[in-house]
C-alpha positions as CSV (number, residue, x, y, z in Angstrom):
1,X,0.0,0.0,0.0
2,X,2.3,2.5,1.1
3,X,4.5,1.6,-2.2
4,X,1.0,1.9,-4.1
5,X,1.3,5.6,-2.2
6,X,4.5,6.3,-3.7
7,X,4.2,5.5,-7.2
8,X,0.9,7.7,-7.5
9,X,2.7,10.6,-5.5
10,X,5.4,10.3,-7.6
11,X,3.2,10.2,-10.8
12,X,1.1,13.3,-9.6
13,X,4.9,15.3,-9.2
14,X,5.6,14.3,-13.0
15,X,2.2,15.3,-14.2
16,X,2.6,18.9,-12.0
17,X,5.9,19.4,-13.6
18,X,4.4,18.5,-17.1
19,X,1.5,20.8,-16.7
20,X,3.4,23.8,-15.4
21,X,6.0,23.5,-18.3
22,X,2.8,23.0,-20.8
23,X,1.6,26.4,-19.2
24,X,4.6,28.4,-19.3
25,X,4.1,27.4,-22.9
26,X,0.8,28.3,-23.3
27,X,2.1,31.8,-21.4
28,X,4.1,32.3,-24.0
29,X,2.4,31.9,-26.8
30,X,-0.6,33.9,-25.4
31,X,1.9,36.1,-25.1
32,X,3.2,36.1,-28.6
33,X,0.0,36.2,-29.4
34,X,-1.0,39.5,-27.5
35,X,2.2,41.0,-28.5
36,X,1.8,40.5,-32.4
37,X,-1.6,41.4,-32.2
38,X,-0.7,45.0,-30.4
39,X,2.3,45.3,-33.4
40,X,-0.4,44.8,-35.9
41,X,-2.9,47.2,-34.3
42,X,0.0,49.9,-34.8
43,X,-0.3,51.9,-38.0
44,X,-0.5,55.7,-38.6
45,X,0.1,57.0,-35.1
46,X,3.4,55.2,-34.6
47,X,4.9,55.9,-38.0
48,X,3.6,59.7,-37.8
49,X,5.2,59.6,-34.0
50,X,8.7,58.3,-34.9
51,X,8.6,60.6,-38.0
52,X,8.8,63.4,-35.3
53,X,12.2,62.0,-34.9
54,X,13.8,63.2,-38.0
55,X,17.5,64.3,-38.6
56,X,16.5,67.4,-38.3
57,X,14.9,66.6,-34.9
58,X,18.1,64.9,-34.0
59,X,20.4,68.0,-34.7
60,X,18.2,69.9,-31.9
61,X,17.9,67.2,-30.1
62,X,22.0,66.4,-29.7
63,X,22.3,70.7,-29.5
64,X,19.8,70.6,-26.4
65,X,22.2,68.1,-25.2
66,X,25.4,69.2,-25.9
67,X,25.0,73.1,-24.9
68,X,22.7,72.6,-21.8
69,X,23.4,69.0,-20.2
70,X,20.3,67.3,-18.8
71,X,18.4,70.5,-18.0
72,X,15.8,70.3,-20.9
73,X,15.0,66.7,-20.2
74,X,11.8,67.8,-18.6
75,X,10.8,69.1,-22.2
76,X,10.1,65.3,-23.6
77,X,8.1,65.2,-20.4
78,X,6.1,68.0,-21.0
79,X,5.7,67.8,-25.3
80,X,4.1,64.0,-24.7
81,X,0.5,64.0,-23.5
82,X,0.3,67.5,-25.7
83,X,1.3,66.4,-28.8
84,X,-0.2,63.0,-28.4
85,X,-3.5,65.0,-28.0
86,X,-3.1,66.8,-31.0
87,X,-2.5,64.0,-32.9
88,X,-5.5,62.4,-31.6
89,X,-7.4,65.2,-32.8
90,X,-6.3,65.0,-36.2
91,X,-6.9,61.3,-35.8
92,X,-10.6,62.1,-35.1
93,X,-11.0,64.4,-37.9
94,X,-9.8,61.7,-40.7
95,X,-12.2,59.0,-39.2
96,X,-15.1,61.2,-38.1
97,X,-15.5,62.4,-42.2
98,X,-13.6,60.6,-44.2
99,X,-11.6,63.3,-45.4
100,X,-8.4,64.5,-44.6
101,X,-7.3,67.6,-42.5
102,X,-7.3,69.8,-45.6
103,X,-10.0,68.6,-46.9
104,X,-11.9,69.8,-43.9
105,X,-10.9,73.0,-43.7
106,X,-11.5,73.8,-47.4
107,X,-14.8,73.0,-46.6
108,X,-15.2,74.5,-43.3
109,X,-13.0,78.1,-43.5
110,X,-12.1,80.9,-46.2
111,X,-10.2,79.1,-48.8
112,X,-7.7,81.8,-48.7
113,X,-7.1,80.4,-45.1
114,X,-6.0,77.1,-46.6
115,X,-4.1,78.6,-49.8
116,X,-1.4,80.0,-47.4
117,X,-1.6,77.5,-45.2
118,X,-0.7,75.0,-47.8
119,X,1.9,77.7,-49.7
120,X,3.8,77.6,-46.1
121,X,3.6,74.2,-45.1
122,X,4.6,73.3,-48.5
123,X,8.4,75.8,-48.7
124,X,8.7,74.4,-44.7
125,X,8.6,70.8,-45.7
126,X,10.9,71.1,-48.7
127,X,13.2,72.9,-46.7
128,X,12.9,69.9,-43.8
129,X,13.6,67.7,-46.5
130,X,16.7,69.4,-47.7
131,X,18.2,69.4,-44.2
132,X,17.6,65.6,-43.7
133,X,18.6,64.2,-46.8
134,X,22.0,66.5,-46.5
135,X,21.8,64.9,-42.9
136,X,21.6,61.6,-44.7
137,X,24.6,62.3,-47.2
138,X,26.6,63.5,-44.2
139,X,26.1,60.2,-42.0
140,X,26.8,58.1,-44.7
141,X,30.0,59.7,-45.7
142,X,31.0,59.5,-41.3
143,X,30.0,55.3,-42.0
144,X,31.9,54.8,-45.4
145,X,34.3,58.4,-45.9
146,X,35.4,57.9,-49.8
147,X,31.4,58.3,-50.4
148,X,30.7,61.1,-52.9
149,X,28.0,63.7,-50.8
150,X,26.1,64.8,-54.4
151,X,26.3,61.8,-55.7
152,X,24.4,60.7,-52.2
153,X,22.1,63.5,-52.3
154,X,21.0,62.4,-55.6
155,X,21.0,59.2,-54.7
156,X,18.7,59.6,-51.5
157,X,16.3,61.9,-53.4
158,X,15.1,59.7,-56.2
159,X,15.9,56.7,-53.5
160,X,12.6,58.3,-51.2
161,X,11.0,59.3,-54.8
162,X,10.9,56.0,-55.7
163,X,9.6,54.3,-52.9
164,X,6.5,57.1,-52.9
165,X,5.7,56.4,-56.0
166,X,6.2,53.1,-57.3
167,X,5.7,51.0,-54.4
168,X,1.9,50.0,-53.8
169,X,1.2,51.5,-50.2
170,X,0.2,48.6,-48.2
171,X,4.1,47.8,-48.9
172,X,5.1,51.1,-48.4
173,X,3.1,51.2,-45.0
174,X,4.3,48.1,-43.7
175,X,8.3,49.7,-44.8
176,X,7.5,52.5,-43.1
177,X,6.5,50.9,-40.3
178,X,9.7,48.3,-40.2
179,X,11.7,51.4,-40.5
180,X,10.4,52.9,-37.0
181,X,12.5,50.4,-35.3
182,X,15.8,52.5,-36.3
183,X,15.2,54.6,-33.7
184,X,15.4,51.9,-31.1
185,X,19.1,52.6,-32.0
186,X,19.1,56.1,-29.7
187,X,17.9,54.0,-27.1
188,X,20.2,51.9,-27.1
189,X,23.0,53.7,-27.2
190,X,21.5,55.4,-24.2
191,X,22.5,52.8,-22.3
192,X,25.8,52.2,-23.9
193,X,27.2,55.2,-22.2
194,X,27.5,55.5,-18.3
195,X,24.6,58.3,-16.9
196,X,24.3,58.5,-13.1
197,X,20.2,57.6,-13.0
198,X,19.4,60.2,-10.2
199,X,20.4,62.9,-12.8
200,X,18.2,61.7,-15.4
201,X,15.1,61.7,-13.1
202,X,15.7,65.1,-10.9
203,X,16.2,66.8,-14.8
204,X,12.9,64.6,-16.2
205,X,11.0,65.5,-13.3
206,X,12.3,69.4,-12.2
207,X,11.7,72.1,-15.3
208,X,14.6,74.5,-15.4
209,X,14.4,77.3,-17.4
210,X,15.9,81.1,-18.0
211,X,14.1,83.6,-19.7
212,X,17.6,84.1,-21.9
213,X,17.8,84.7,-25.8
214,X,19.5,81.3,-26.1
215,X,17.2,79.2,-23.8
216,X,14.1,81.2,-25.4
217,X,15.2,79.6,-29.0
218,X,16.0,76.4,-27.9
219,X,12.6,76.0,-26.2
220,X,11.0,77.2,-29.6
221,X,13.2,74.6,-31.4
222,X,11.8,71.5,-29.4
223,X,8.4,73.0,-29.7
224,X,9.2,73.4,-33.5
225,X,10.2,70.2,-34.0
226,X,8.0,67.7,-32.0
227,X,4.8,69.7,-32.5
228,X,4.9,70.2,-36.6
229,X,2.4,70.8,-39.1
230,X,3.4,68.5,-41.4
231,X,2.6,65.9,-38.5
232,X,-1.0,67.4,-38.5
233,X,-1.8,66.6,-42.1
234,X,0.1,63.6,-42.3
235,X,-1.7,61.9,-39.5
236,X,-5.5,62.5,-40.8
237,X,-4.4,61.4,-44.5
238,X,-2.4,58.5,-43.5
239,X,-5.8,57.2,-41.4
240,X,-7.8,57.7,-44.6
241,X,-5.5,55.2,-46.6
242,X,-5.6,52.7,-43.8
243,X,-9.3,53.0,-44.0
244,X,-9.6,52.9,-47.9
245,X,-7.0,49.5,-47.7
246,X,-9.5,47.6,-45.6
247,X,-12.4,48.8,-48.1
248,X,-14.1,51.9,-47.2
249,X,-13.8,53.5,-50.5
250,X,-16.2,55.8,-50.0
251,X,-16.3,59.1,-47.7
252,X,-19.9,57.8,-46.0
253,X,-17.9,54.1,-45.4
254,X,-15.2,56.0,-43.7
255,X,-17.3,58.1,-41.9
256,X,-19.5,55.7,-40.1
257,X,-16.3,54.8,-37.2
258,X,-16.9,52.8,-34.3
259,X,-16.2,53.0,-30.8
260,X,-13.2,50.1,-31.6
261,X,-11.8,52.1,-34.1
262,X,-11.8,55.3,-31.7
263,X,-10.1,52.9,-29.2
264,X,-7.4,51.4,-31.4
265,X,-6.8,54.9,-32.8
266,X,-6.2,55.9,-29.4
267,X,-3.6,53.4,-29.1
268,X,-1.8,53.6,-31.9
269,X,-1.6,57.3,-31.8
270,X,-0.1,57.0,-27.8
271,X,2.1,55.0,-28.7
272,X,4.0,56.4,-31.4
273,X,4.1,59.7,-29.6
274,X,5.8,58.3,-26.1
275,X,8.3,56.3,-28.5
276,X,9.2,59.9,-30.2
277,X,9.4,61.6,-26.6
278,X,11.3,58.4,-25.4
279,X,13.8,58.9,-28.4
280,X,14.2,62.8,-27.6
281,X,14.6,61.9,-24.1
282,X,17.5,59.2,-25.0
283,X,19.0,61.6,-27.7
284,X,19.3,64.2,-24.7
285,X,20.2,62.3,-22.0
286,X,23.3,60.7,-24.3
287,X,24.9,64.0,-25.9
288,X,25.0,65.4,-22.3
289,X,26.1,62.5,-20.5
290,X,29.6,62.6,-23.7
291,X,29.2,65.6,-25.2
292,X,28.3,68.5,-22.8
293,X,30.7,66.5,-19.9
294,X,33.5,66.8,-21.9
295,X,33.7,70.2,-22.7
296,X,31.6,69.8,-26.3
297,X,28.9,72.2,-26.6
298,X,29.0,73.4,-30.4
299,X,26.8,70.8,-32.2
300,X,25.6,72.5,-35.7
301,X,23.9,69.0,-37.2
302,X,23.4,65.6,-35.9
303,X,26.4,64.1,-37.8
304,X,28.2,66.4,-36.1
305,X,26.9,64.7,-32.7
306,X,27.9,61.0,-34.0
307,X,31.2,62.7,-35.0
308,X,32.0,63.5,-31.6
309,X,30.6,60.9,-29.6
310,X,33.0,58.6,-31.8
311,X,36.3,59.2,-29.4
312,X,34.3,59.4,-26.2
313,X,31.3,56.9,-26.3
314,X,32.7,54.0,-28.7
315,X,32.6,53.0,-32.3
316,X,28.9,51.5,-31.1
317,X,27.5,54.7,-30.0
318,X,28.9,56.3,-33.5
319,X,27.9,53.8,-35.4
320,X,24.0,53.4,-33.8
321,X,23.8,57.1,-33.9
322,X,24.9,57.2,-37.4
323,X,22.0,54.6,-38.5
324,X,19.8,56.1,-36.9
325,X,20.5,59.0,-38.5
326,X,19.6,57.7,-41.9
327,X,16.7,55.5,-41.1
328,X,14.9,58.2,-39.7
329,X,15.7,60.0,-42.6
330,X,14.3,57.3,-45.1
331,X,11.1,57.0,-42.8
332,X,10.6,61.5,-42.6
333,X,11.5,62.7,-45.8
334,X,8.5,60.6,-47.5
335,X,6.1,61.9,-45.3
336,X,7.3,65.7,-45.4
337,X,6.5,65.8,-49.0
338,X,3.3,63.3,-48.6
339,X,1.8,65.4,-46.0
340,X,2.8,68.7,-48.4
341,X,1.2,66.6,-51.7
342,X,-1.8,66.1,-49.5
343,X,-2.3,69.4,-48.1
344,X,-2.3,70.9,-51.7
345,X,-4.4,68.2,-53.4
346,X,-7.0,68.6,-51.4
347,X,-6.7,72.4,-51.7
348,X,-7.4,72.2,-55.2
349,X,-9.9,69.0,-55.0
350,X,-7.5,67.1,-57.3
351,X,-7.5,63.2,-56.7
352,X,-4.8,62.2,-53.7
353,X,-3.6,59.2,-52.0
354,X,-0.8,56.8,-52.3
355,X,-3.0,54.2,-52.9
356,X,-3.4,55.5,-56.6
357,X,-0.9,55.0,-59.3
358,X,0.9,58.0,-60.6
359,X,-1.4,57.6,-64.0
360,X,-4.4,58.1,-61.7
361,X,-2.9,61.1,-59.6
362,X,-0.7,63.4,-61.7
363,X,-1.3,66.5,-59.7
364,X,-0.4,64.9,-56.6
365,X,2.6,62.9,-57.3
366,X,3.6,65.8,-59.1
367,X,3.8,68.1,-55.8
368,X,5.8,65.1,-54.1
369,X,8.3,65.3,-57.4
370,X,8.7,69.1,-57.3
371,X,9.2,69.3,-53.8
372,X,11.6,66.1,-53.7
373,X,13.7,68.3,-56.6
374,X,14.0,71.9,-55.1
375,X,14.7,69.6,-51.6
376,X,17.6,68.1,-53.6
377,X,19.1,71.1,-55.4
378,X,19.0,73.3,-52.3
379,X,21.6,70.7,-51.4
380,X,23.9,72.1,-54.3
381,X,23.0,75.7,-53.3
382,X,25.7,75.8,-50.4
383,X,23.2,76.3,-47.7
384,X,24.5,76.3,-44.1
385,X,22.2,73.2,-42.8
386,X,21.9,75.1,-39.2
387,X,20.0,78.0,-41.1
388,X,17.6,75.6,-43.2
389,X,16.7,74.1,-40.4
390,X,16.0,77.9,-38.8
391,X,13.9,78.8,-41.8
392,X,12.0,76.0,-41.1
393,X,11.1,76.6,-37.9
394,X,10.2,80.2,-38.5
395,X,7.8,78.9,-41.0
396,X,6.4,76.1,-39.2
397,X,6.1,78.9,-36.3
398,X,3.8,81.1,-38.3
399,X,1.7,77.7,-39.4
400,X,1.3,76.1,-36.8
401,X,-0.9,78.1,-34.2
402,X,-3.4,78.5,-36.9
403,X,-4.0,74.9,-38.3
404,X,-4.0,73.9,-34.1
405,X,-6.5,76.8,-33.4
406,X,-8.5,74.8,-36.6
407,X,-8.2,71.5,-35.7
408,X,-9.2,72.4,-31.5
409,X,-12.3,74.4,-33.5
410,X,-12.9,71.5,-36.1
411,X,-12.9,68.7,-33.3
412,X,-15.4,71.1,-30.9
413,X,-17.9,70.9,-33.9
414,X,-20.7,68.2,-34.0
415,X,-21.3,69.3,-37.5
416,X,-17.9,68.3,-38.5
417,X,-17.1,65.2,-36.0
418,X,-20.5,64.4,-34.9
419,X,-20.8,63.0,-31.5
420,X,-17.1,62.4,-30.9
421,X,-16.3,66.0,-30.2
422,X,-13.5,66.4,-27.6
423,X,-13.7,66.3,-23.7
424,X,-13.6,69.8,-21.8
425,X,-9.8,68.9,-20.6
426,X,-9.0,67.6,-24.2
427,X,-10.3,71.5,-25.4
428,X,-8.3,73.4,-22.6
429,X,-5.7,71.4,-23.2
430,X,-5.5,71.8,-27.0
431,X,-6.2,75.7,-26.3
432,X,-3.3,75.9,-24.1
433,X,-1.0,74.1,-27.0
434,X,-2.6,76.8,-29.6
435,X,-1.4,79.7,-27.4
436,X,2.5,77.6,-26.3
437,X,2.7,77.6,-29.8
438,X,1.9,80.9,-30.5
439,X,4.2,82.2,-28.2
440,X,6.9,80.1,-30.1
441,X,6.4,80.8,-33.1
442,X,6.9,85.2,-32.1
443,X,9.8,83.6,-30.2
444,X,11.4,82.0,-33.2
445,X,10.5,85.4,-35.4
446,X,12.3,87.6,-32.3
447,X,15.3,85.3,-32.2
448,X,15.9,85.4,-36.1
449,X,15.8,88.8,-36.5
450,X,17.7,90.1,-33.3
């Protein structure tokens, strides 16, 4: 008996130890399960997030780091929940009527109100794109130094031209989205280099600021950069082509949105705005734990920052930097002149989307192609990269406040976004955004002239 006792205890302990390895298995898969299900759910908000993260958002990035240490850490704090609502917003708009942002404001406002708007967004983006793919050239040449930089500029150009618009989109979504993992690369060389943790959270946590012509401009620059109209436009158009690929071709298909779609949205948007504040945060954090320690503070364009890091963080940090430098690139140039293509398009009611051929879109492939050219021969034009990127930002500064004051408006409306009209806190804060801005944007305008 008591042998009896001993085989079936014994036999219960084998079948325990079979069960709990069969449910860590199960674990697992569930798990795989949940986790490729959340990476499919991710579509326009996460590319449009880590295109915040362009070379051209580097450069300010690695200068914020390099000239003021960690004391503008708190700023990828502070831009998160406010540019992640007014992403949202624009979200909203795309899937509340089917149309895209400036789409909606030809039909609700002045038309002369959209003809500048799109005039200015358009020379902002093609001089964004300049500066990255000259960022591009310039990383290449730190990776493989015998590289020709016109012959890369060239090469970048039609590179991006191509992609836009002979690739059929659901490819072209799902490269974009691939591409988003470059950015990882900042993160990880975050770590590579030694930062004393208590720093990183007193500076995250503790806003420092002085009212100084310098720290005024830098401020605007991070605004400039994280909260851009391009982003605006981009975001509602890019929902519309998600829509029409799972086949709601028409405008009263894509306006009929459930609360799931609302939800996901939510999401996906979220997401790809605390991976572009976490990358902003890591960009930061890195060029002020090398660069700004050791005496570096002059950083004009973000090869410039994987230049120096090179002797003082490792050939890894350099390298990673580099990449990222033109994978972000790859992933923001396409979408500065998409967002521009779009914005003018719709201005004009010609037919849009990059889910048409160029034979059934002329007009709007032929925006992307003319802003793609003037991007690349402002290259040849000798250009100082720091002041492209400041002619930018004034631009965007003037934009800006007026397409948020829209959108905040647009999104308050039940005639234009039916029931799903924001929360009270959602309109305070997408007022208080409006009026940052605005303050920005005279800030940049001061600091450029005086």
């Amino acid at each position: 008996m008591e042998k009896e006792i001993e085989e079936l205890a014994e036999g219960s302990s084998i079948m325990l130890e079979k069960g709990i390895e069969a449910g860590k298995k199960l674990g697992k898969g569930r798990s795989f399960t949940r986790a490729r299900g959340f990476w499919r759910g991710l579509g326009p908000g996460f590319v449009t997030g880590a295109a915040d993260d362009d070379p051209s958002g580097i450069a300010t990035y690695s200068q914020t780091g390099a000239k003021y240490g960690f004391q503008f850490l708190w700023m990828s704090i502070f831009t998160f929940p406010l540019m992640s609502i007014v992403q949202e917003m624009c979200a909203r708009i795309g899937l509340t009527t089917g149309r895209g942002l400036a789409g909606n404001i030809r039909i609700n406002y002045p038309r002369w109100v959209l003809y500048i708007t799109a005039a200015l967004l358009f020379g902002a983006n093609t001089l964004n794109i300049a500066a990255n793919i000259g960022a591009m050239s310039e990383a290449t040449r730190l990776i493989y130094p015998s590289m020709n930089f016109p012959v890369l500029v060239v090469f970048f150009s039609f590179l991006c031209l191509g992609l836009q618009i002979f690739t059929p989109y659901e490819k072209y979504a799902r490269y974009l989205k691939y591409l988003v993992l470059v950015l990882f690369s900042y993160v990880i060389t975050a770590f590579l280099v030694r930062i004393d943790p208590r720093l990183l959270i007193h500076h995250a946590l503790i806003p420092s600021f002085q009212f100084t012509k310098d720290q005024i401009f830098i401020v605007t620059a991070i605004l400039g950069t994280t909260i851009s109209p391009y982003l605006f436009f981009w975001q509602t158009s890019h929902e519309i082509e998600e829509e029409i690929q799972h086949g709601k071709t028409s405008i009263r298909l894509r306006s009929e949105t459930t609360n799931e779609e609302v939800r996901k949205m939510r999401i996906d948007v979220w997401t790809g705005m605390f991976i572009s504040n976490a990358v902003m945060f890591s960009i930061i954090a890195t060029t002020a734990a090398v660069l700004f320690s050791n005496g570096i503070h002059s950083i004009n364009t973000a090869s410039d920052a994987a230049r120096a890091l090179r002797p003082l963080a490792g050939e890894y940090a350099f390298l990673l930097f580099s990449i990222g430098i033109i994978g972000t690139g790859l992933l923001s140039v396409p979408i500065l002149a998409g967002s521009a293509a779009y914005t003018v398009a719709e201005s004009f009611k010609w037919r849009s989307g990059l889910f048409r051929t160029l034979h059934q879109a002329r007009p709007f492939y032929g925006v992307i192609i003319l802003s793609m050219i003037l991007a690349m021969d402002i290259n040849f034009l000798g250009f100082d990269p720091i002041k492209l990127l400041i002619y930018s930002a004034v631009v965007n500064g003037l934009v800006a406040p007026v397409i948020l004051f829209l959108i905040v408006q647009m999104t308050n409306n039940k005639k234009v976004v039916k029931e799903r009209i924001n929360h009270p806190v959602i309109s305070f804060l997408g007022f208080f955004i409006t009026i940052v801005m605005t303050a920005a944007g005279i800030a940049t305008i001061i600091s450029f002239f005086v």
